[in-house]
N, C-alpha and C positions, 0 to 999 in steps of 0.2 A: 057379705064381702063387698068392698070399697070397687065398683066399678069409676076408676080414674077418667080415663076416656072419655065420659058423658061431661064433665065438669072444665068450664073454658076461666081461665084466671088471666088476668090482666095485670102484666108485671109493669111500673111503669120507672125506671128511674137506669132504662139500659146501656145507659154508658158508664155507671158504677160499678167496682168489684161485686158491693153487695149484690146490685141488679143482676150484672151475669151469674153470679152464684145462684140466682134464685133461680134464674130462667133454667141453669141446669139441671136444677137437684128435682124441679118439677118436672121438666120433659123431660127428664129419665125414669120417673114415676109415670110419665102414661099420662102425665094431666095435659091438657090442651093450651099452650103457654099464647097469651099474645105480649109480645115484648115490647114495650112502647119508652120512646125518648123522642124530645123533642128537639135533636137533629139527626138528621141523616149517618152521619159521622161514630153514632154511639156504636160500640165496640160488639154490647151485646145483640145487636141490630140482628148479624153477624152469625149467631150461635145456630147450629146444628139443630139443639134444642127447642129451639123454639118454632113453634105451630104459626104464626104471623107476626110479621113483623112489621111498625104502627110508627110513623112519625107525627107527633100530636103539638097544635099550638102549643107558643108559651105558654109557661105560666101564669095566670092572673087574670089572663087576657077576655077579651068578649070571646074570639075564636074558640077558645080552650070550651067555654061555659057550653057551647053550641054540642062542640066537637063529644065531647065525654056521654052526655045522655044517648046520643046516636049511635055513638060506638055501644056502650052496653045496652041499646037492646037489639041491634042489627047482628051482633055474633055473641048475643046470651051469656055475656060475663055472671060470673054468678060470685064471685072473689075479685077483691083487688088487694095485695100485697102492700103492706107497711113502711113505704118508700115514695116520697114527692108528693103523690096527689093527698096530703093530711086533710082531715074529717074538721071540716066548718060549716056550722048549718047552717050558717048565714052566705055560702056561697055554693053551686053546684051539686057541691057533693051532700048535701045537706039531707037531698032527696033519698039518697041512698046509702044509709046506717048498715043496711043489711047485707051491702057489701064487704065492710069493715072485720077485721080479723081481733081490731082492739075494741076498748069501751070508747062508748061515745058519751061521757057524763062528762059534763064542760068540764068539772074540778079534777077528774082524772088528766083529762087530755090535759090541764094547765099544769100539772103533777109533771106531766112526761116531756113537754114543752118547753120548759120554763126552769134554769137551774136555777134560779132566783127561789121559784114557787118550791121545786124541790127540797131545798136543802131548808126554807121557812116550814114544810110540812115535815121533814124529818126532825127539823131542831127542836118540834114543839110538842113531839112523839113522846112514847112512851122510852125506857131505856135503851133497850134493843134498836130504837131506830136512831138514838139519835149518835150511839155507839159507833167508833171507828171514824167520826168526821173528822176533817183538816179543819188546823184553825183559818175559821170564814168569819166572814161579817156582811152583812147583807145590807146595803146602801140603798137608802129611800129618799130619793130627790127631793120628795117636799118636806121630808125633816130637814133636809140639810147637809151638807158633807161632812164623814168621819175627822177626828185629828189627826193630823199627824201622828202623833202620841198612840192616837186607838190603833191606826194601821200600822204601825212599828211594831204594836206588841206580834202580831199576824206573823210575825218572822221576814227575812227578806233574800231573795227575789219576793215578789208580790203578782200575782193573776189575776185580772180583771176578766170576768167572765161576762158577756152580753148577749142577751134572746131577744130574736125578730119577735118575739112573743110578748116581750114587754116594751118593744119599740113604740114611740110617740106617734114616727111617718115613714114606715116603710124603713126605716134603718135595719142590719144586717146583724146574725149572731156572730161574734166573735172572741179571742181569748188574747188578750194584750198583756206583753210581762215587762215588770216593771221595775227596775235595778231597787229603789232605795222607796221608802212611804213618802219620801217628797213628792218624786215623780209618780208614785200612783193617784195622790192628792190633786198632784196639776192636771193628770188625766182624767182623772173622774168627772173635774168641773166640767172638762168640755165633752161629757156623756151627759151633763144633766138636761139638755134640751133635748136630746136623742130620745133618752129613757127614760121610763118610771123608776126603774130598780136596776141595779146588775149586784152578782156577785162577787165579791173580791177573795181569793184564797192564797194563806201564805204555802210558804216553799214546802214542800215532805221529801224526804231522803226517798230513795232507792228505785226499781227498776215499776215500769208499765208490767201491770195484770188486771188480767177479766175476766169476768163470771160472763157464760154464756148463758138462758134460759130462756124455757116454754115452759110456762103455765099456761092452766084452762080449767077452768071450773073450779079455781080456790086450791090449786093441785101441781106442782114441779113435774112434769112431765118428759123433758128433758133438760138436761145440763152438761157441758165440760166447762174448760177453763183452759188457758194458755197465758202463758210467760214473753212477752218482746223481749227479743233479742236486740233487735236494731230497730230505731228510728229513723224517719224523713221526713226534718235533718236529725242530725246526730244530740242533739237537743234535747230532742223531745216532740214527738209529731207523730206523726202515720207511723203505724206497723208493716214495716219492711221482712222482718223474721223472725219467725212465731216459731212457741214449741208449744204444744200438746201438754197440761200439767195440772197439781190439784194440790186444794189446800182447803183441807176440811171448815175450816173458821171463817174461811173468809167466802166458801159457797153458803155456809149459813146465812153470815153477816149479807149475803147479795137476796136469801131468797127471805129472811126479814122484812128488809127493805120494798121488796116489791108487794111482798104481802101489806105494808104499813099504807101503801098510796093505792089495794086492791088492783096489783095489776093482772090483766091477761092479757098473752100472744107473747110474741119475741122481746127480750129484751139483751143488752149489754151492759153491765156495771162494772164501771172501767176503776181500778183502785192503784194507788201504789205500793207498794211492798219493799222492807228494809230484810233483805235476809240477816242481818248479823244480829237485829233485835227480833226480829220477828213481827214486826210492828207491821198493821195496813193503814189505808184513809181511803174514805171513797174521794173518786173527784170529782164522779160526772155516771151519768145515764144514759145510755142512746135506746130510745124506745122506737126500734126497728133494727132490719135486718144491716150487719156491718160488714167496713171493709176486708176483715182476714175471716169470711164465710166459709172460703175456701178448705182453709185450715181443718173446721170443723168438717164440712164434707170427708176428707181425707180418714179425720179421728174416729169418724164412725156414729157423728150426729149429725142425720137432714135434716136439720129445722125447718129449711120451708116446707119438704113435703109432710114431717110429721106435723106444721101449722096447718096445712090445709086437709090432712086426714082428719084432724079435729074438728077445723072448721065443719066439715062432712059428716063429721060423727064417728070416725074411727077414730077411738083416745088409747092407748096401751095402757095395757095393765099397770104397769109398772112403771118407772122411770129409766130412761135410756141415758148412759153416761157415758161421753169419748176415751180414747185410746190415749193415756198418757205418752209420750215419748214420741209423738207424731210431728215432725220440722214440716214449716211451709215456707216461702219465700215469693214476694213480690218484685221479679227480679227487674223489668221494666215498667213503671220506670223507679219505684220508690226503692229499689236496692241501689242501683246507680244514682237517684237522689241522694244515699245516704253517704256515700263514697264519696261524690261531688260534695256536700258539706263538712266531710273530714277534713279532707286534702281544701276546701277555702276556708278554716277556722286558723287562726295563726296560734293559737293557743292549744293547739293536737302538734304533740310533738313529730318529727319525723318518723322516729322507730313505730308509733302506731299506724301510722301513715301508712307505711311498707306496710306491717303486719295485717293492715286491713286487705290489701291487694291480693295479699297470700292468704286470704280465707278466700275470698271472691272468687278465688281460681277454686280454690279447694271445694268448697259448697257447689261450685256449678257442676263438677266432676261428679260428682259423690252422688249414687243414684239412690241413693234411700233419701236425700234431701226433694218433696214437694214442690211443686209450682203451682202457682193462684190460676194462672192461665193455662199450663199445658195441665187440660184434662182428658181425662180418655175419653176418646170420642169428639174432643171438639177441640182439637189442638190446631187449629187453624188462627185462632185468637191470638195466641200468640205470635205466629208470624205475622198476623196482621198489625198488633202493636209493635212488632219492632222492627217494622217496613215504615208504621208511620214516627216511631223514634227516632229511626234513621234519616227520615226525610225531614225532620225537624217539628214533629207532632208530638213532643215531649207531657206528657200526662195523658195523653186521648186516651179516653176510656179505662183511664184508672183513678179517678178524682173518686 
């Protein structure tokens, strides 16, 4: 039997949904959390849940290099969590693999890193992997820029996908959309001194869905799935309101996929889905823990604590799978984000306008509707975010 208690895990990334999510789902299991962000301000700082609480240099920094080997050996970290401090052996963490909950083979980590690298290792898979992709195209600086003509066939609007992973100096990952292939063309030039490669991917119909999973040892261990309701903005962005949902083709198509790049520990395989055809695409991969955590908490899968019974050596027999029909809601700040992006789009006619207010009411009412932050036991979070909402700390610790 998993004695939790003896075992100190180092969450680090506690001003995130994900981060607080972790920190709870472990100190409600009994593991010894230390909660680290690197400022004061972070939300999960905060959490009930957590056993200490750790403001750590920036990132990058000499401080930071100093700060991390001291801290894990002064309070016996024996785990660190899949969130900010990522596995480079060429830097700090290099020393310590065996903290790690993923693989440390450089081609995995560039696999999970890198949508560029991702979508080059699915495209060049066998059928199964390279099934259900959007049409992409993958831009290589030192070939040369796509035509016009190539990026039009892409369909339009047009996504420019970019990784600090393929960055030249320190440039940032990011996702730029682009009305027409002209203007993705003219964009891209001024990425090519940035980066080696980014992705470009054309438009797909229909509504955000994820595959959630833990694998370990070649193995599905846990899984749900959830359906966005609302975005921040209304666009297309963060998961504002989530339900609880399943769709047997495209949990395969997620757990293919992770098997095609061997992965282990948490991941997200974020897709779109057209319900009137039935149709999905992947878009993207987050290889760690994400923003609507919550959600799953709620559904009846703790990923992080079933990652670090693993990690420990306690793996279930079986596979664990969430509660369809389970609503969450991010109500400060990305639900009122997504309200504020309604009501300033001039192209949201009025009647939706109204009609969204009258859910906003209605969902807050409705006690079967979730909250990301009022959880049992540590519903303090929330009054503390929308003490600093009010005060004008618009996103603290919900990024």
């Amino acid at each position: 039997m998993l004695d939790r208690s003896r075992h100190a895990i180092l969450v680090p990334g506690a001003q995130s949904m994900a981060g607080i999510g972790t920190v709870r789902s472990l100190g409600a299991a009994g593991y010894r959390v230390h909660a680290a962000a690197a400022k004061p301000t972070a939300l999960g700082l905060k959490s009930l849940y957590a056993t200490a609480a750790v403001v750590h240099p920036p990132l990058g920094s000499a401080e930071l290099a100093q700060w991390f080997p001291d801290y894990v050996r002064r309070h016996s970290i024996e785990m660190l969590t899949p969130e900010v401090f990522s596995f480079d052996p060429a830097s700090v963490f290099g020393a310590y693999p065996h903290l790690y909950t993923t693989p440390v083979d450089p081609a995995v980590l560039a696999w999970s890193r890198s949508k560029a690298a991702l979508f080059a290792k699915l495209g060049s898979g066998p059928p199964e992997a390279r099934a259900h992709l959007p049409p992409y195209l993958l831009v290589d600086f030192a070939a040369g820029l796509p035509s016009e003509a190539e990026l039009g066939r892409l369909g339009e609007p047009l996504f420019i996908k970019t990784d600090a992973e393929e960055a030249r100096s320190g440039a940032p990952s990011a996702v730029i959309r682009c009305r027409t292939a002209r203007e993705c063309r003219e964009r891209l030039g001024g990425y090519a001194a940035q980066y080696r490669r980014v992705l470009v991917q054309g438009f797909v119909p229909g509504r955000g869905a994820g595959a959630f999973l833990l694998r370990w040892q070649g193995r599905t261990i846990a899984r749900m799935m959830h359906l966005r309701l609302h975005e921040m903005p209304h666009t297309g962005g963060a998961s504002s309101f989530r339900v609880s949902w399943w769709h047997d083709k495209m949990m395969q198509d997620a757990e293919q996929k992770l098997a095609t790049i061997a992965w282990q520990g948490v991941a997200m395989v974020e897709y779109r889905w057209d319900a009137a055809s039935d149709a999905f695409s992947l878009m993207e991969m987050n290889i760690r823990f994400w923003g609507s955590l919550h959600l799953a908490l709620y559904a009846g899968v703790d990923f992080p604590r079933l990652l670090a019974d693993a990690f420990f050596g306690e793996v279930p027999a079986a596979p664990i799978t969430g509660r369809p029909g389970v609503y969450c809601r991010n109500t400060i700040p990305y639900e009122i984000g997504y309200l504020v992006s309604l009501w300033r789009d001039p192209e949201v006619s009025k009647w939706r306008k109204l009609r969204s207010l009258v859910e906003a009411v209605r969902l807050s009412l409705d006690p079967r509707i979730h909250n990301d932050l009022w959880f049992p036991g540590d519903r303090m979070l929330y009054l503390r975010q929308m003490g600093a909402f009010l005060a004008g700390g618009f996103g603290r610790g919900g990024e």
